[in-house]
N, C-alpha and C positions, 0 to 999 in steps of 0.2 A: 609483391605487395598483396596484402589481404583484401579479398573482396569486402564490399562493406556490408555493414550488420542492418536487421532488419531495422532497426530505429533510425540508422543515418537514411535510410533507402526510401522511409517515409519519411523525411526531413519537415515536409510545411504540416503536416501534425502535429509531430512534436514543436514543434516553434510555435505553434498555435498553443497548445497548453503552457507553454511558457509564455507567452504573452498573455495569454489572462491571469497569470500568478501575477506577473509585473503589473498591467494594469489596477487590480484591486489593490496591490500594496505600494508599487511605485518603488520597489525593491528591483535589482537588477537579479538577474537569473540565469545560468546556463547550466548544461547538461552535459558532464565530459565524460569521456569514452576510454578505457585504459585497457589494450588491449596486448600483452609482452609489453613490447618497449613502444610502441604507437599509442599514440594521445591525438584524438580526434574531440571538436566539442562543437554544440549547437548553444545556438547562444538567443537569447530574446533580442527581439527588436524595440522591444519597449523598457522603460526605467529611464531612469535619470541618468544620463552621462556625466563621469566623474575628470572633473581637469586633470587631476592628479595620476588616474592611469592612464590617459591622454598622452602625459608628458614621459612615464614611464618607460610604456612603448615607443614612444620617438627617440628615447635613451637609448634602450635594450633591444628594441624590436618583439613585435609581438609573439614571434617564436620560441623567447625567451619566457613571455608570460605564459603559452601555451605550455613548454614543457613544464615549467611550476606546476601549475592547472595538473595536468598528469603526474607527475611523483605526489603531486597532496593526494590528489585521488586515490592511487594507488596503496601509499599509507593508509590513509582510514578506511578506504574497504578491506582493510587486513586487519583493522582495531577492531575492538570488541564493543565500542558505541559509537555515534553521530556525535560529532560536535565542531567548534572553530577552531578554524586552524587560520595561523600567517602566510602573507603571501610573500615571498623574496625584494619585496620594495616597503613592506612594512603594513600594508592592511590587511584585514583579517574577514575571511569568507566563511560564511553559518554552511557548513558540509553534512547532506544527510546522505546516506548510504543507498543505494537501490537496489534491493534483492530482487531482479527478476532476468539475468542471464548471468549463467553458471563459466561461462568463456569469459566475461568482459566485469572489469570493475568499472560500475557506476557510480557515480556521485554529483548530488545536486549539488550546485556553488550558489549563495544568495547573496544580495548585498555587498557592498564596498564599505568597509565603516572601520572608527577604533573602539574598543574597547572601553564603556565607560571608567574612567578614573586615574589617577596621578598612575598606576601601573603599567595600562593599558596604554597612556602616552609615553611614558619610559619606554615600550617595546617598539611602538612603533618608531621614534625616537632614535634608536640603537639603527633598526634595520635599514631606515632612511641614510642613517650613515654607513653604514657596509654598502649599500647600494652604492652610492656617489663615491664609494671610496674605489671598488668594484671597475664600474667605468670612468672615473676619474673624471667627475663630474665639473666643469668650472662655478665659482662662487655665484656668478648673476644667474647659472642655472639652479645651484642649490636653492638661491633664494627664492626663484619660483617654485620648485618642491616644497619648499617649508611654508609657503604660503596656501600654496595648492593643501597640501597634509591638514591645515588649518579648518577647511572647508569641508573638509570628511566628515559627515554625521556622526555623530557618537552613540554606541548600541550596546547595550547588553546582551551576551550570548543566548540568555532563554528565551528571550523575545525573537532572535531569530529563528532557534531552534521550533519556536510554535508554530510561525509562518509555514517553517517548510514541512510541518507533517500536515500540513493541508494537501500538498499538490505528491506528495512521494506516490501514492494509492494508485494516483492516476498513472504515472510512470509506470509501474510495476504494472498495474494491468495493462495496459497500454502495450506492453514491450510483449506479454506472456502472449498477448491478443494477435499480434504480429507476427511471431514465431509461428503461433500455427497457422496463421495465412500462408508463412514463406514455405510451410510444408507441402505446398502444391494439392492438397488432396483432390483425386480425382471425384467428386461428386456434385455437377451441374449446381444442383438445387440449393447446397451448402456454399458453394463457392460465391453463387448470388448473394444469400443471406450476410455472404463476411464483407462482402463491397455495399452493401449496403448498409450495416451496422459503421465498416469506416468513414464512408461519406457522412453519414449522421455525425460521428463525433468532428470530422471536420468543418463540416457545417455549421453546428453549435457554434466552434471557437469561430469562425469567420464571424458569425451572426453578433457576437459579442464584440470582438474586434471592432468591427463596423459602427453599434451602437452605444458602446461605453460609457460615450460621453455623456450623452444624455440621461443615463441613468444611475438611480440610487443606489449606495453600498449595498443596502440588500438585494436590490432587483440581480446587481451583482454575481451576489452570493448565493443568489436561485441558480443565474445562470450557467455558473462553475458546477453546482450541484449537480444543474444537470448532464454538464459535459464527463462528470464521472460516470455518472448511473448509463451514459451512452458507451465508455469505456469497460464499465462494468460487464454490462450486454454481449459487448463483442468479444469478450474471454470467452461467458458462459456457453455462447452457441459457437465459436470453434474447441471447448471443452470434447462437446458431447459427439463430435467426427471419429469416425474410421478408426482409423490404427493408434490416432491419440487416446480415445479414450480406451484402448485395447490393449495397448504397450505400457505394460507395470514393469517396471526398473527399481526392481529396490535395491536401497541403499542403506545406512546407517544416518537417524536422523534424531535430533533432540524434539523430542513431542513438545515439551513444553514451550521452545521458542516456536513453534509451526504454530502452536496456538496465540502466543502473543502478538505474534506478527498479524493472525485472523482478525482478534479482537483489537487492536491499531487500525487494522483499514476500514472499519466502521465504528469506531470511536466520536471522528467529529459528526459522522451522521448521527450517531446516537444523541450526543450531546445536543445539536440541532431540534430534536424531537424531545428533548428536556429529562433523557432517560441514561445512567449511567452505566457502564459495564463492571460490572466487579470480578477480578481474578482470583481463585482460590487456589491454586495448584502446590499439592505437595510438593515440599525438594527434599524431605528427611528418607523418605522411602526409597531405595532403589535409585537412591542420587547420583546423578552423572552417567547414569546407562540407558545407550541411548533404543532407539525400538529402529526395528527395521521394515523397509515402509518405502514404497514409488510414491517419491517427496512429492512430485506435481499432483498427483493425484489426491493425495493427502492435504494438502493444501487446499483445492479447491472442495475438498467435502468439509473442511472444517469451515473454511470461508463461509460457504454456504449455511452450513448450520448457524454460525454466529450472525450473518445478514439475516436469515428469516427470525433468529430469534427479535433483533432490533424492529426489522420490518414489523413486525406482527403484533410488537405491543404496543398498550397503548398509554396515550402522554396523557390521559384527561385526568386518570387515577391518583387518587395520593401519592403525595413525592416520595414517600418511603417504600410502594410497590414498583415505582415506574426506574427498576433494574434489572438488567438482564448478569444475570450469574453462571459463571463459570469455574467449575468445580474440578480437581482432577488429584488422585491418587492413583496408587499402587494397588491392584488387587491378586496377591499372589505372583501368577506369572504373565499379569496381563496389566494394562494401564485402563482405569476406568474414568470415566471425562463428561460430567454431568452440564450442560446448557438447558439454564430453568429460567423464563419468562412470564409475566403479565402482561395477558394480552386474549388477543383473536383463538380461541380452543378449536381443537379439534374432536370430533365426538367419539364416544367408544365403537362403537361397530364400526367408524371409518379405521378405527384402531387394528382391530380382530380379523376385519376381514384382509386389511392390508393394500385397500384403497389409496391409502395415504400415499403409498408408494410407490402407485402407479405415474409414469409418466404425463405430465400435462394436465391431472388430477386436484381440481380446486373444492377446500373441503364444505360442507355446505354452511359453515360457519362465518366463512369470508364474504359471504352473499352482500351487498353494500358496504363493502371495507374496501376500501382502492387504496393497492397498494404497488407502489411502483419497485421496477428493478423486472431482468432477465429470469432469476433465478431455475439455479439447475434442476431444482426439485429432491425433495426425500429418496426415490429410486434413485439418482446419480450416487448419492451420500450411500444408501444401503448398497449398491454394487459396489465402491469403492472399500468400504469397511470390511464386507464379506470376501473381497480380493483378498484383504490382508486376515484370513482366517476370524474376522470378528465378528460383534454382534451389534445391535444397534436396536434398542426400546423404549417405546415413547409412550408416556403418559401424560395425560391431559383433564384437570378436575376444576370444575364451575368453583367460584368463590364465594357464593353466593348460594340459598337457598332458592329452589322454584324450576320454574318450568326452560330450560336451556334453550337458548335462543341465540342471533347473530348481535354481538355489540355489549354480552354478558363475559363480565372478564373468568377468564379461564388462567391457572397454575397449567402450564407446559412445561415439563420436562423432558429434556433427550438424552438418554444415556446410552452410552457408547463405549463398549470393550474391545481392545486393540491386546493384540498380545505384544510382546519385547522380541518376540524371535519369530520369523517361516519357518520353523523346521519340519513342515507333518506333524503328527500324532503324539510323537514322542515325547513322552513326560505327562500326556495329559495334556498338552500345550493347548489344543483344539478344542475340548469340551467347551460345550454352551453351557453360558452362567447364566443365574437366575436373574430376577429383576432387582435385587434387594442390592 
């Protein structure tokens, strides 16, 4: 038998973040595991209990639900998007995918519900009958099934689908933040900082747990925000350890999807702060080929890029500046990937001299701007891009006429050249490109 994964091994964590998904929504929620032929799952303790899988279970046994739970799993994290699927007694679970361990198919399960419309009862309808038919169910039982089935909320797919890209973020970093705990690094000082970043996030979710009741959907919705930005945290500083941030493994990866998935985990924070993200990315150019790239590594410098872009603007501006833009083409034999904000500037000699990039480096622009989040900082982004032979240049211009000051909106742009291939020299591959 397989030892377990870092996520079963912190089990009251993750149950904690599933429990405050349930709580704000009242949605049921579990977290399954699909690892070969083993199907593990963490489940909330909170949500509405449904009679109807109740009775299920006491049919088929919950082992039978379990393995359902695993082969759906295991389907959609081999599909090519998130969406609802049936369960083998006829309800239908909102499935989001979790990209964040490379061994194990993840997927969120939300809700117990049908389908709204004359369809969506025909299906369910059908499967209720193959069920009973299945273990040969007697009619006083059927009738309590079809009574129970009755009782099942009726949901549209996108509405579950919106719920779950609330909490997936948290998973993912959650699970990434894990992994390098379970990597043992030998270093006292870091090893503290990581049990302390996880007590924080478990705390939060107790802290909420506890108090719930008593408070408003928003106070809520503060306090889930900040069990992510605590999740957030403890990625970033087991990011920047020892041999993790040391060990580049590259592989063959679609840029384009490493970026959308960036701009997804800080979507609803943006939205939050009343500022949108917009994606520009070519696919005419150099379509379907991918670059090659130490995917985690990559991940986390784009991540970053696109957090500070959101972090740093600002919401007070006309609604037609307050987006952060995300551009990206083909330049020759390289991918070039423009993040342009309004917001908090950075000054030119912080520019030149290369300030910006030093470690722990706050620029003097942000002086009374409190901004929350870990973040790795511009030097992680430039080691990570110069790993993979590239370049990385930021500009930053007042919008505004007069004397530059803290709380004058500033046009930041970050452009970022990655080439499509390692190979050395060869071709020219490695020359540094201009700003243009």
């Amino acid at each position: 038998m397989r030892s377990p994964g870092v996520l079963e091994s912190h089990e009251p964590i993750v149950r904690a973040l599933l429990d405050s998904f349930s709580m704000s929504t009242g949605k049921r929620i579990s977290l399954v595991l699909r690892n070969g032929l083993e199907t593990t799952a963490i489940h909330s303790t909170l949500g509405e209990e449904r009679e109807y899988c109740d009775l299920v279970k006491e049919i088929a046994g919950e082992s039978e639900c379990l393995s359902n739970q695993g082969c759906r799993a295991a389907k959609l994290a081999s599909a090519t998007a998130s969406g609802v699927m049936q369960c083998h007694a006829g309800l239908y679970n909102a499935g989001l995918k979790v990209d964040a361990s490379p061994e194990t198919a993840m997927v969120l399960w939300f809700g117990e519900f049908v389908l709204e419309g004359s369809e969506g009862e025909a299906e369910a309808g059908a499967k209720l009958h193959s069920f009973c038919e299945k273990h040969d169910v007697d009619a006083a039982t059927r009738e309590r099934l079809e009574r129970a089935l009755r009782l099942v909320p009726r949901e549209t797919s996108e509405e579950m689908e919106r719920l779950g890209e609330t909490l997936a973020p948290a998973i993912e970093g959650l699970s990434k933040a894990l992994h390098v705990h379970a990597q043992r690094i030998q270093t006292a000082d870091v090893t503290h900082v990581l049990q302390i970043r996880l007590q924080a996030v478990l705390a939060l979710a107790e802290n909420l747990l506890n108090g719930y009741r008593h408070m408003t959907k928003h106070r809520i919705g503060v306090a889930l925000n900040e069990i992510l930005h605590a999740v957030v945290a403890t990625v970033t500083v087991g990011a920047l350890v020892g041999e993790y941030n040391r060990d580049y493994r590259f592989t063959y990866a679609e840029l384009r999807s490493l970026v959308r998935k960036a701009a997804r985990l800080y979507r609803a924070e943006a939205g939050r702060r009343g500022i949108r993200i917009k994606l520009h990315l070519d696919t005419r150019s150099r379509h379907g080929i991918p670059i090659e790239a130490s995917i985690r590594h990559m991940e986390m410098a784009l991540t970053n890029l696109v957090q500070n872009a959101v972090k740093y603007s600002f919401h007070t501006i006309p609604e037609s500046a307050r987006v952060v833009r995300i551009r990206g083409r083909s330049v020759g034999l390289r991918y070039r990937l423009e993040i342009e904000n309004y917001g908090v500037g950075i000054l030119p000699e912080e520019i030149a001299s290369g300030k910006v990039f030093e470690d722990g480096y706050q620029g003097e622009l942000t002086k009374g701007e409190y901004r929350t989040g870990a973040g790795l900082g511009l030097g992680f982004v430039k080691r990570v891009i110069e790993a993979h032979k590239g370049q990385i240049l930021i500009s930053s211009k007042p919008v505004a006429e007069g004397k530059v000051h803290p709380g004058m909106p500033h046009l930041t742009t970050v452009r970022v050249y990655i080439p499509y291939r390692q190979e050395g020299d060869r071709h020219g591959r490695n020359d540094r490109v201009d700003g243009g």
